[in-house]
Each structure stands twice: as C-alpha cells, then as structure tokens.
C-alpha positions as CSV (number, residue, x, y, z in Angstrom):
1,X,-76.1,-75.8,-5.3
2,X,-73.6,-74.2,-6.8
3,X,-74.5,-75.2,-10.3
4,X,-77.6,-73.7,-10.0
5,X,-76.5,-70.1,-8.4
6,X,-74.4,-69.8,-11.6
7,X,-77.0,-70.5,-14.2
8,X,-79.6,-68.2,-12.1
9,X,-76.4,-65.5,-12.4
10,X,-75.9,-66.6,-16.5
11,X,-79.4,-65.7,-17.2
12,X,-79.5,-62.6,-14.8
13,X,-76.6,-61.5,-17.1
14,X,-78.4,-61.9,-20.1
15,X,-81.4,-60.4,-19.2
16,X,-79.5,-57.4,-17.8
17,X,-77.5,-57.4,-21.1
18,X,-80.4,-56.8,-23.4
19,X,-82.5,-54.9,-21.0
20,X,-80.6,-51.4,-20.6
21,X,-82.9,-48.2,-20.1
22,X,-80.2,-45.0,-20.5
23,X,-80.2,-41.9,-19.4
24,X,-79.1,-39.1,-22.3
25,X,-77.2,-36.5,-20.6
26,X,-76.7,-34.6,-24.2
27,X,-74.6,-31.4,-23.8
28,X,-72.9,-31.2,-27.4
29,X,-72.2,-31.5,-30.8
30,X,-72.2,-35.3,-30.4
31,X,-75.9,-35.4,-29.9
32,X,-75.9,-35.7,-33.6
33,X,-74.4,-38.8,-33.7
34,X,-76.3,-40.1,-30.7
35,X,-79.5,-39.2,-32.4
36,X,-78.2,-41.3,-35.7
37,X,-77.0,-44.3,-33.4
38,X,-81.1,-44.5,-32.0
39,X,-81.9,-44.0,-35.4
40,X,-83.8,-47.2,-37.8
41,X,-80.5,-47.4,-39.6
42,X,-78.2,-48.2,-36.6
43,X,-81.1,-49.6,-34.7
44,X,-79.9,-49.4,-31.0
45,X,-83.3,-51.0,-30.4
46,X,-81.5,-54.5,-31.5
47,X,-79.5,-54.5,-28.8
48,X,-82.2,-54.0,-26.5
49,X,-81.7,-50.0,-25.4
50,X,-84.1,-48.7,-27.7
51,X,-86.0,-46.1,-25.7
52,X,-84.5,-44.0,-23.6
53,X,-85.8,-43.0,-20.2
54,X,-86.1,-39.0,-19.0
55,X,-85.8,-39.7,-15.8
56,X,-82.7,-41.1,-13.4
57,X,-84.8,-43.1,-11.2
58,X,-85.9,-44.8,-14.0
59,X,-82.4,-45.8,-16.1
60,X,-79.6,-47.8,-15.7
61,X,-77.3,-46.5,-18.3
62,X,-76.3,-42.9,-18.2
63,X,-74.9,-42.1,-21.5
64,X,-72.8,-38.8,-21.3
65,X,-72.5,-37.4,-24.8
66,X,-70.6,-34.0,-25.1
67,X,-68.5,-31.3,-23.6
68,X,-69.2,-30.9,-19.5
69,X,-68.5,-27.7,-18.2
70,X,-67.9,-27.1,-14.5
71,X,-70.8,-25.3,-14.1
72,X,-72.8,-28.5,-14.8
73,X,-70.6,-31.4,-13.1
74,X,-72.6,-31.0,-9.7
75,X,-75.6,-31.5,-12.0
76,X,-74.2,-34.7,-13.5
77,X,-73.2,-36.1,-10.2
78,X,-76.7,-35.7,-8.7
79,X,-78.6,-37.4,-11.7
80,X,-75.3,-40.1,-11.0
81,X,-76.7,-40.1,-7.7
82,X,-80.2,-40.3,-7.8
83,X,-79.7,-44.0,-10.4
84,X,-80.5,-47.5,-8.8
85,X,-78.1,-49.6,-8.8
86,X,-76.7,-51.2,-10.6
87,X,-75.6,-48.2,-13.0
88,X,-73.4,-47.8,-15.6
89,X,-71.7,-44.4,-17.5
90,X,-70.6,-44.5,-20.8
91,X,-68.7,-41.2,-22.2
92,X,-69.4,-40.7,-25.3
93,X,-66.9,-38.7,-27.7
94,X,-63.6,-37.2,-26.8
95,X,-64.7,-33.9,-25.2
96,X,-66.5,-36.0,-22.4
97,X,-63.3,-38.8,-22.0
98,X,-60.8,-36.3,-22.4
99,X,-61.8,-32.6,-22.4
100,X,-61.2,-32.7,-26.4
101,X,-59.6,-29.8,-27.7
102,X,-61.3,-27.2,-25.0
103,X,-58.3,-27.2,-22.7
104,X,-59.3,-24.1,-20.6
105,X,-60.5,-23.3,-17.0
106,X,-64.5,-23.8,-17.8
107,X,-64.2,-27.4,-19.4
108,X,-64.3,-30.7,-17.5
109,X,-61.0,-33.0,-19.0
110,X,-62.7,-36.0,-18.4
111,X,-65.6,-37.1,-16.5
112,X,-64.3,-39.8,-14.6
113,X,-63.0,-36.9,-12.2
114,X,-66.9,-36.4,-11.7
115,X,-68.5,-39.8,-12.1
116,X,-67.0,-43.4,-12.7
117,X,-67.0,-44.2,-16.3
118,X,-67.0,-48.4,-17.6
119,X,-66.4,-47.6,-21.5
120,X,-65.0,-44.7,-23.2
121,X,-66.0,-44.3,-27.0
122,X,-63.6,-42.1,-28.6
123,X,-64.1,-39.8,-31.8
124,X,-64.9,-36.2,-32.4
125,X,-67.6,-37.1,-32.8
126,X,-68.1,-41.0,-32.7
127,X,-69.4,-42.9,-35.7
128,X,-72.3,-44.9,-35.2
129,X,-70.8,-48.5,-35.8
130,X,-67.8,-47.1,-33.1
131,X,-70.8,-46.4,-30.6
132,X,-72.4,-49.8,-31.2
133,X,-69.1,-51.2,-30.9
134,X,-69.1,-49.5,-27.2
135,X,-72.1,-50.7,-26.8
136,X,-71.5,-54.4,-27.1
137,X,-68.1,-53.8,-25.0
138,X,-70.6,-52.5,-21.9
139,X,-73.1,-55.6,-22.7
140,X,-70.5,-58.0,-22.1
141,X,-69.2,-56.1,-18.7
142,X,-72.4,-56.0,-17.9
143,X,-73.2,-60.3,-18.1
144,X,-69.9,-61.2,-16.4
145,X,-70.6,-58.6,-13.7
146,X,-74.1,-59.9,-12.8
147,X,-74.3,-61.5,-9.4
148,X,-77.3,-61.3,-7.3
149,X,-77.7,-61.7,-3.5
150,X,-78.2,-65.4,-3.7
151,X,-74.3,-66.2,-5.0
152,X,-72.1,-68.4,-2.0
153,X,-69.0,-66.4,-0.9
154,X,-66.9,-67.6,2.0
155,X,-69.2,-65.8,4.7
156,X,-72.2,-67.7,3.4
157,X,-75.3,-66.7,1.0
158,X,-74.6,-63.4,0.2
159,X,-75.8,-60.2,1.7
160,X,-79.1,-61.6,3.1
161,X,-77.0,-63.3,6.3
162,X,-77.0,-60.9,8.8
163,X,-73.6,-60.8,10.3
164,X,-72.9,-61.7,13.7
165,X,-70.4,-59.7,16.0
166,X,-68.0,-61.5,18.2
C-alpha cells in the first residue's frame, strides 16, 4: 500500500508543481521586472504560473515584489491570511528580503517578520532568468513537500482517523 500512497504523492507533486496561481502583491520599482518575467520573452506561462489571480482566495503563490512599508504589513498578513492552503511566499528583490537600502523607521527589513517566506530572489531589482531561477527552486519544494491526507504515519492514515482519547 505503500507503493501506491507514494506514487499518488509523486504525481500530486507534479501537478502542484506546474499548477501555481500567484498572488502579485506589487509595491515597487521591481514591478518592472515582474511585468518582464510574465512577459512572451521569459514566458512564466512554461512553467505553468502564467496568469495571475486578483484575488487571495483564489492563489496559492503570493509573490511579494517591492519595498513594504509598516503601514501596509497588516495588509499583507491579511491577504496571507485569507490563502488556502497550501500557500507559498516568494520575496522578490532585496527591498522585500532585506529592507534594501531604506534602513529607516517606515520600511519593513524583511518580510519574513510579517509573513513566512520559502525562496528569497535577490537583486535590485531581479533579472528575469534570476526570477525563473527562483521559480524552479519553489517548484521543486513544492513536489517534495506534497503529501495528502491519504500518506501512512505511525498513528495511521493520516488526518482522516479521528483520534481517540485514553
């Protein structure tokens, strides 16, 4: 039985994989390179994220691209919040990993204080093969993690079995 569980998790993966709908929370100057990344000659499409969805309920992917103020972090954390799972964040560009060079009192330095984050992609801003590049990093996290309610743990067949107090 096991054999079968992890082939029915190997193809979850894959379909997962080239199945992303994102989320563009675009607050900056990186927005230009985003916008070249979805472009025909980068072709994001390829890899299977080729239209992005306006709404958080919607999405899977929440690609932050820019500089986040404090003002808007609660806003960030509430479209984080209102995702299905399972949900992944990508910062894009090194004023959303880092802060960049806007070290001051209004300017998030990193949003994985806000959010948690599974790839960085560094660059002020990013080139397009560095954000494809990201892009097949998260793919591969997101095969390897895919596990549905049906996988055998040590307590039995996963989070279907009610659990039984003693």
């Amino acid at each position: 039985m096991q054999l079968v569980t992890s082939r029915l998790d190997a193809v979850l993966g894959w379909a997962r994989k080239y199945s992303i709908f994102q989320y563009p929370f675009v607050t900056a100057c990186c927005g230009m390179e985003y916008m070249s990344t979805m472009a025909s000659h980068y072709d994001m499409d390829r890899f299977g994220a080729g239209l992005p969805r306006f709404s958080p309920r919607q999405a899977d992917l929440l690609m932050v691209v820019g500089t986040i103020s404090h003002k808007m972090a609660p806003v960030l954390r509430r479209i984080y919040d209102q995702m299905a799972a399972p949900k992944w964040v990508v910062a894009f560009g090194v004023c959303t990993c880092t802060g960049g060079f806007y070290d001051d009192y209004s300017t998030v330095q990193g949003i994985d204080t806000i959010v948690p984050v599974d790839v960085y992609i560094p660059g002020c801003p990013p080139r397009p093969e560095v954000v494809l590049e990201g892009f097949m990093k998260l793919q591969e996290k997101i095969q390897k993690e895919a596990r549905g309610p049906w996988h055998m743990d040590e307590e039995g067949w996963g989070r279907f079995v009610p659990k039984t107090e003693k």
